[in-house]
N, C-alpha and C positions, 0 to 999 in steps of 0.2 A: 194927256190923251186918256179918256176911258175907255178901257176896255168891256165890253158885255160880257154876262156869262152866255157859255155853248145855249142853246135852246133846249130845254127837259126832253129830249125825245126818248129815252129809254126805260125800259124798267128800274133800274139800278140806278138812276140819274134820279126819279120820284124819292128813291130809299134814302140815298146820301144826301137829298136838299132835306126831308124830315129829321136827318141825322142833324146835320148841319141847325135846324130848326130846333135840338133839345139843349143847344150849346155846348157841348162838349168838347172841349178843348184840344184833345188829343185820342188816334185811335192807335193802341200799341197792336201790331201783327206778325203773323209769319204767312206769309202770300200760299197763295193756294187757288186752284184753276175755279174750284167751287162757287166763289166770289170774284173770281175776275171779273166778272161785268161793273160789282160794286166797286173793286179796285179802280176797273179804267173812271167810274164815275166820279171819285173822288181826287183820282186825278186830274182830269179835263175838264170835269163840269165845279168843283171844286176849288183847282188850281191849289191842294192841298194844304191847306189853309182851312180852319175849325171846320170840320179837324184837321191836323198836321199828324199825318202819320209816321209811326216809330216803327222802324226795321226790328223785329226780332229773331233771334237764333232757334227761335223753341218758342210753343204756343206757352208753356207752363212758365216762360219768362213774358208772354206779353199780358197775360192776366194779376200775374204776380205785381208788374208796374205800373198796370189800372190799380190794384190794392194797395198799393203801399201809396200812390196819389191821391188816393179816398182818406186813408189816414191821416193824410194833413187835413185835405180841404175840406173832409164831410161832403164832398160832392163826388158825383160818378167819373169815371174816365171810359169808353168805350176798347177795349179788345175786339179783335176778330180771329178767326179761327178755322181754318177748312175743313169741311164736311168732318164723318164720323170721324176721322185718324187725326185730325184735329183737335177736335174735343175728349178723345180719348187722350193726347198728351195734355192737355189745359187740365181734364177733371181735378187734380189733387190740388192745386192753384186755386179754382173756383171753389173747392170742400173748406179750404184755410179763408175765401176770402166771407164766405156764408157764414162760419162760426166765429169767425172777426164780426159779424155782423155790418161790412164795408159795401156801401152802394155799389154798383157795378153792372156796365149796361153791357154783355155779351151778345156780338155776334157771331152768326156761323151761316151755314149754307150744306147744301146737298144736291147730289147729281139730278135728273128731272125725275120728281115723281110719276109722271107718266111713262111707264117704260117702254111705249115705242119710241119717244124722243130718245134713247139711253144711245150712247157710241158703245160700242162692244167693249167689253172688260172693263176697262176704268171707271165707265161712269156707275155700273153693276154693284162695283166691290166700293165705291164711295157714294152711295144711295142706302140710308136706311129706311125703312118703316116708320119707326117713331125715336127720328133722333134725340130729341129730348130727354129721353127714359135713360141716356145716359147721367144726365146732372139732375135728374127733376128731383130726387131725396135730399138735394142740396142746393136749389136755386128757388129763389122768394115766387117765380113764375117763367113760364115758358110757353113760344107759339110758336108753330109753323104754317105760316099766310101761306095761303094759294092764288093771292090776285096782287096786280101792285098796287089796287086801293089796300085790301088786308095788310099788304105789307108794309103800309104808312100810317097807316091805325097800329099796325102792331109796335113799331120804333113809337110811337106816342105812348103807347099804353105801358111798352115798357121802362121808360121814363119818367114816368109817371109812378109807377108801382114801386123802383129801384128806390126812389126819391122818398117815398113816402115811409116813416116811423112804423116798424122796425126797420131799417134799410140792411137792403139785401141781395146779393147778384140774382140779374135776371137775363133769359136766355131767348134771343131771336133768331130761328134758322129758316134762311131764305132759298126757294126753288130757285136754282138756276138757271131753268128757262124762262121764268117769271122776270129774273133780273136783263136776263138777255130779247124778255118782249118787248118792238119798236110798240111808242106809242099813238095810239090812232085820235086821243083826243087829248085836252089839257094835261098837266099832270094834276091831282087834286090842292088844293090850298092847304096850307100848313099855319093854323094860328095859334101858337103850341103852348100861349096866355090862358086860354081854353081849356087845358089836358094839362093842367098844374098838379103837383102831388098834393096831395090832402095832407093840411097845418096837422102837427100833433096837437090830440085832444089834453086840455085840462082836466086835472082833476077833479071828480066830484064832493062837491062843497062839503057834506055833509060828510064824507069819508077823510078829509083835511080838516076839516071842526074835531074828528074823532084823534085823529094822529096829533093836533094841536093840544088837547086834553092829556092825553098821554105823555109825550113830551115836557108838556109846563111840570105833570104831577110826579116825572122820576128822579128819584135823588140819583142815577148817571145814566147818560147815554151813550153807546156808541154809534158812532154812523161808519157804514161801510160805504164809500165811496167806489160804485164801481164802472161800468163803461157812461161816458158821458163824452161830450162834444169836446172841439178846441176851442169854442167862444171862451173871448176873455171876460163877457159880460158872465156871463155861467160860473165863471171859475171863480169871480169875485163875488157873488152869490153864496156858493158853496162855502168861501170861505165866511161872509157874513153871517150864514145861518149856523156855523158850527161853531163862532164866538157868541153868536146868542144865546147858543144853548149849553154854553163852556163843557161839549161834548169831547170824545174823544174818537177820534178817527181811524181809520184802515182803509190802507189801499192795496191794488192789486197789479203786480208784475205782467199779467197772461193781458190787461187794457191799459189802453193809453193814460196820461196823465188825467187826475182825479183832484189830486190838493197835495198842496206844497206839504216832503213831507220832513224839511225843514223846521214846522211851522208847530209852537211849543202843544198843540194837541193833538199832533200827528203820532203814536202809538205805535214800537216797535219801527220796525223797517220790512217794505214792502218784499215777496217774494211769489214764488206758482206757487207755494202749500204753504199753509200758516203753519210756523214755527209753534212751539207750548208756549210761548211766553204771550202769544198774538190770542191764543185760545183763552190765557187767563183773562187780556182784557174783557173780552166776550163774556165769559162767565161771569164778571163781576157787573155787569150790565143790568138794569132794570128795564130798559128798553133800546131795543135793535133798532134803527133804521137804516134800511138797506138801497139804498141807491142805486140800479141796475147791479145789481152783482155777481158776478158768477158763480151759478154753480153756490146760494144762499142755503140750500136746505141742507148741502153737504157741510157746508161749515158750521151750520146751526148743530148737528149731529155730531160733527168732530168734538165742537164745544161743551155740547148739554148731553147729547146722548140721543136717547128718543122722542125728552121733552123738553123744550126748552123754558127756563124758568123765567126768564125776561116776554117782554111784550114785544111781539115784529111787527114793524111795520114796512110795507115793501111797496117802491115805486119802480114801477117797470111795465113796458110795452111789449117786453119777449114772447110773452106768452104766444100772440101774434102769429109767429113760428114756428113753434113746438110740432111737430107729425113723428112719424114713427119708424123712419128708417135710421135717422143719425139719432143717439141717444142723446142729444145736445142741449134735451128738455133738463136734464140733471136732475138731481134726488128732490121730489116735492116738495117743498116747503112749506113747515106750520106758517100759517100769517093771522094775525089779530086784524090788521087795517090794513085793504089793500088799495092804492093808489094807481091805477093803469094807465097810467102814462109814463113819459120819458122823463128821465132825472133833472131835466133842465125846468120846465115847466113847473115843476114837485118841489123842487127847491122854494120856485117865485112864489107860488100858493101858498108855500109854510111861513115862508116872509113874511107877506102878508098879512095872515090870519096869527101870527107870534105874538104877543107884548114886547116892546123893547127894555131889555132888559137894562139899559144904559149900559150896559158893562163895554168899555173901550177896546176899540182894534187891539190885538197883538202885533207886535211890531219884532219881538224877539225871535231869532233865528238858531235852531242847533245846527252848530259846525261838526262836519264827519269828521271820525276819527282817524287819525297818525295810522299808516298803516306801513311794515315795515317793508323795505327795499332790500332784498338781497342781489349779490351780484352771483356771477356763473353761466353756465351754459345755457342756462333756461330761469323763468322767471316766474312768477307767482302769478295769480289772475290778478289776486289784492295789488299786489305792486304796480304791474300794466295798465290797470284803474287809476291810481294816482297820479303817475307821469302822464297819464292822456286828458286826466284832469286838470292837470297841471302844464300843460300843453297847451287846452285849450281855455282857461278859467277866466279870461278876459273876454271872451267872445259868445254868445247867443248860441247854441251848440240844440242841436236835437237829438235824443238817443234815438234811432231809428229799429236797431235790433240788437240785442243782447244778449250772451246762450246763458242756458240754465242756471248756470253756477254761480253769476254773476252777485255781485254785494251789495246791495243797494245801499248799505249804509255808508260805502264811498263816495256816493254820489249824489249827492240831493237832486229833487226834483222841484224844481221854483215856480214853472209856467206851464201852461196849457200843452205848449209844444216842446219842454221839454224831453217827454216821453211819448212814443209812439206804440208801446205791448208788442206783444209775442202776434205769433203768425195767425193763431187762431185750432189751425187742424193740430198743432206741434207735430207735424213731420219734419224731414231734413231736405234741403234744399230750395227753399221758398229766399232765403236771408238776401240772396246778390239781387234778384229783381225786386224787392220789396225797397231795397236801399237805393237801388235806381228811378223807383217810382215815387218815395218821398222825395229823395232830390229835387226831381222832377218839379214837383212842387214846388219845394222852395226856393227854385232856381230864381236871382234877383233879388230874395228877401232880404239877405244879410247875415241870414243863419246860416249853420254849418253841421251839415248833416253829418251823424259821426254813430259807427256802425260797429261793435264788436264782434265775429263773427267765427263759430269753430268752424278744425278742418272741414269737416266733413258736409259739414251744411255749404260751405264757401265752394268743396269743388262739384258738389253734384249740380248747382246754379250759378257756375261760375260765365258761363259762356251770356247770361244775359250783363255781364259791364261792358260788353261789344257794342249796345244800344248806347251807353253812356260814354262812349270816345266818340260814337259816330254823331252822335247829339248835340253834346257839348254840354255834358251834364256833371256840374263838380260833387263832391261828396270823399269823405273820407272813411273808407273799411279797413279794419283791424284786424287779421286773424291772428286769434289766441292757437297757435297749432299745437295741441299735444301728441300729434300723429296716433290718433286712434279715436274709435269711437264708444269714450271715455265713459259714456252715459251708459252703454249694457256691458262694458267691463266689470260695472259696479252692479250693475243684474247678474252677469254670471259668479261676483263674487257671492252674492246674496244666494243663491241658487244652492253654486259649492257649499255655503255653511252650513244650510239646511241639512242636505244630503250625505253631508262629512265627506265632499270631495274636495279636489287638489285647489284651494286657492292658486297657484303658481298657474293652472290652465287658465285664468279665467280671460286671460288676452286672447287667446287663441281664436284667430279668424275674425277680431277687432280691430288689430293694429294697422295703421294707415301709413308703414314705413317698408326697407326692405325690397323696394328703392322710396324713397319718400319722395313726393312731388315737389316740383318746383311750384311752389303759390305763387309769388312774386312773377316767377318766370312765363306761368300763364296769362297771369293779367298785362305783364309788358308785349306781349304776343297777340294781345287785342286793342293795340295803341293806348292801356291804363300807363300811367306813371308809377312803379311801383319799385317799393326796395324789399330787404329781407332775402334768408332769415336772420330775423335779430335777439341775437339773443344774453347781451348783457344789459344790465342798467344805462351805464353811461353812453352806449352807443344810442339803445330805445331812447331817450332824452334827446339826444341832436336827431337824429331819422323825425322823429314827430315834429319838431320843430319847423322842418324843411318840408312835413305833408302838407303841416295845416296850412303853411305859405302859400304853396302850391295849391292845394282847394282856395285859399281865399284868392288866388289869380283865375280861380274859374276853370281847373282842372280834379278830374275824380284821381284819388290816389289810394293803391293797396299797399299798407305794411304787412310784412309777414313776422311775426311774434314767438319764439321758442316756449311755451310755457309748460311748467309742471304738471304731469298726469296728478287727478287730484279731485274732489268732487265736496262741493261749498256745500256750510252748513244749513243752507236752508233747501239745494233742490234735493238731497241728499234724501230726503222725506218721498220722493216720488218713486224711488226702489221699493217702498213698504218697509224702510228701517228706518237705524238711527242715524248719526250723522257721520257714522265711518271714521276715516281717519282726520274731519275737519278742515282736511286743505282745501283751498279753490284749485277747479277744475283748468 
């Protein structure tokens, strides 16, 4: 028996069929009166179904797992969000997910702009002027329709723009009496083949003849490998072009995977601040090529100073973005050849336009290093790296999120998806919905999403793994717990040295213990399956054993981790010092 859908009669019923029209698979939310008319739309007229909407506990968790979905697929996921107190708990979520540069189609809504329609008090205090001015320093575009034609032009147009290179969260807030208008004629046509986003541009020939001239005439290159796609067509480019030019590479911890760095011309080991050993490749360079990279001019200047001695050449579409409230434009950069476009495209071009050098695939792999196991009450970060390595080293795994201190030299990165970067804004508390929204993702694949995660970032976003039991979303988090917030212990020690004061204070008003939380005890309290705290070797060894099982039956599992306070040798660099006392954090 077919069932029909209801008949468009409402405002909000026009919103969610164009919704429904951009494909978007999922809309994650936290329900609010603003958008009820779009709610009941997407219920009845919908039967929720693309979208299938996600319960969330907090707007800042249903943005957070629109972003971390955008990570895997390179495509947007829809949030929604009520009026202004809505989007004031979202904004730090959408700031992480603009300088991630992650697609992302944000809804919201406001009481009526017309303020004789307004109900006394509530609809007053959730009505702004120009709700946008909230996010607009940090979202690619923003509109607030006043018609429900406007407002099905505007879910096009903002699908369109989200989509299109640079991609970027973009913001649609809908009148509430708009959503709640019966309608008096059709609703408009949705042909959304029409309002496609715009292909990235290729680059200009004559600017890729110049970068190819460069490239053939340097005795070494480096390439910086920096934000790029999960295409596995890309990634096998990337690494084509870097044995053609028997270059040397660098990647970066803050973007997703870039090139295996395994793989015998991968250089150093990835981190958020380049180590001196990463700066000497650099300097020993006759020409740079830089791949979307973050934040190039600042590296250039770590390396060279004020001038740099090699030749740059730079491919990237950020510029795009650049305005003047977030400073996310980073330190200018000298550039010899500039290529504007995206790193995928710039790769194909250089192919292209290359001589084949003959020189044969690499096929040879470096193995990380033995890293030592101690036993005790508490555990090393390095050690917890291994056994999870070691846990899971038979299986397809994606690093979803990682905290600071992490070693990359534990853990190779071999595929596209192995690595999924840092949050973007680096605040605290993005880590639990971002690993609920790759899941997400990958839910079916095969893979196995697998998430490391310090206290403090785990309990400020701990209440979004409530979406992932209610879902059925497996995934495996990790928290490293040192019980403190181990990152400006080591600012207020750096602080102390300067000043000649008390190193012994520098915990104070850090420490996450005194009564120390239950992790474990929270996430079982929101139907996760979880253990902990564990805090010797041989127990860590069986407990992981029994997670990853568990994830592979299609349930999310939290471990809780005892680890040593301790701060690794490469984030160690983000204090403004040296590398302290060299332990993992």
């Amino acid at each position: 028996m077919t069932v029909e859908e209801p008949e468009v009669a409402w405002g909000s019923d026009a919103i969610a069929a164009a919704l429904r029209a951009t494909g978007v698979p999922y809309i994650a939310l936290n329900p609010g009166s603003s958008y009820r008319g779009l709610h009941d739309s997407l219920v009845n007229l919908l039967g929720n179904t693309d979208p299938e909407m996600l319960l969330c506990l907090h707007e800042e968790h249903a943005v957070a797992i629109a972003h971390g979905y955008s990570k895997v697929t390179d495509m947007p996921m829809a949030a929604a969000v009520h009026s202004n107190v809505g989007l004031m708990h979202a904004s730090m979520a959408v700031y992480n997910a603009y300088l991630d540069r992650a697609p992302l189609l944000l809804l919201g809504a406001t009481g009526p702009v017309d303020a004789a329609e307004r109900r006394p008090w509530i609809d007053w205090i959730h009505t702004s002027a120009d709700q946008g001015a909230l996010v607009r320093p940090f979202v690619k575009w923003d509109d607030q329709p006043a018609s429900v034609q406007a407002s099905v032009t505007s879910v096009l147009r903002a699908n369109q723009i989200t989509r299109t290179q640079p991609t970027a969260p973009v913001y649609v807030c809908f009148d509430v009496s708009v959503q709640e208008q019966r309608l008096t004629e059709p609703a408009p046509a949705v042909d959304v083949s029409r309002f496609a986003p715009v292909a990235p541009a290729a680059p200009p020939e004559e600017a890729v003849l110049e970068a190819v001239r460069l490239l053939t005439g340097a005795g070494r290159t480096v390439i910086l490998a920096g934000r790029a796609s999960r295409d596995q067509a890309e990634w096998d480019d990337r690494i084509a072009l870097v044995e053609r030019l028997g270059a040397s590479v660098l990647t970066d911890l803050k973007v997703a995977a870039g090139f295996p760095t395994d793989h015998p011309l991968h250089a150093g080991h990835p981190g958020l601040i380049a180590p001196p050993a990463i700066l000497d490749v650099i300097r020993s360079a006759d020409v740079v090529l830089s791949l979307d990279w973050v934040d190039l001019g600042g590296l250039l200047a770590q390396a060279f100073g004020d001038e740099p001695t090699a030749k740059v050449i730079a491919a990237t579409s950020d510029f795009h973005l650049h305005r003047g409230w977030t400073k996310d434009d980073q330190v200018l950069a000298p550039v010899d050849v500039r290529l504007p476009s995206r790193s995928g495209p710039t790769v194909t071009a250089l192919l292209r336009a290359l001589p084949d050098t003959g020189r044969p695939a690499l096929t040879e792999r470096v193995a990380p290093p033995a890293a030592p196991v101690t036993d005790g009450d508490e555990l090393s970060l390095a050690a917890l790296t291994v056994r999870l390595r070691e846990a899971t080293e038979d299986l397809p795994v994606t690093l979803v999120r990682m905290p600071i201190s992490w070693d990359a030299s534990q853990w190779p990165i071999t595929e596209p998806l192995a690595h999924l970067g840092a949050d973007g804004g680096a605040g605290v508390g993005s880590g639990p919905g971002l690993v609920v929204g790759a899941a997400l993702a990958l839910r079916g694949s095969g893979r196995l999403p697998v998430a490391v995660l310090g206290d403090g970032d785990y309990l400020m976003g701990v209440t979004a793994l409530w979406t992932a039991a209610r879902h059925d979303i497996p995934f495996l988090i990790v928290v490293a717990n040192n019980r403190s917030y181990f990152n400006d212990e080591v600012h207020q020690a750096k602080v102390a040295e300067v000043r000649g004061r008390p190193l012994a204070n520098a915990h104070i008003g850090l420490r996450i213990d005194e009564p120390a939380p239950d992790l474990a005890g929270l996430a079982r309290g929101q139907g996760i399956e979880a253990y902990g705290p564990v805090g010797s070797d041989a127990e860590l060894v069986k407990v992981l054993d029994q997670a990853v099982e568990s994830v592979r039956a299609g349930r999310p599992v939290v471990v809780e981790v005892l680890v040593q306070r301790g701060y690794g040798k490469y984030a160690a660099q983000l204090v403004g010092g040296d590398d302290h006392d060299g332990r993992d954090d």
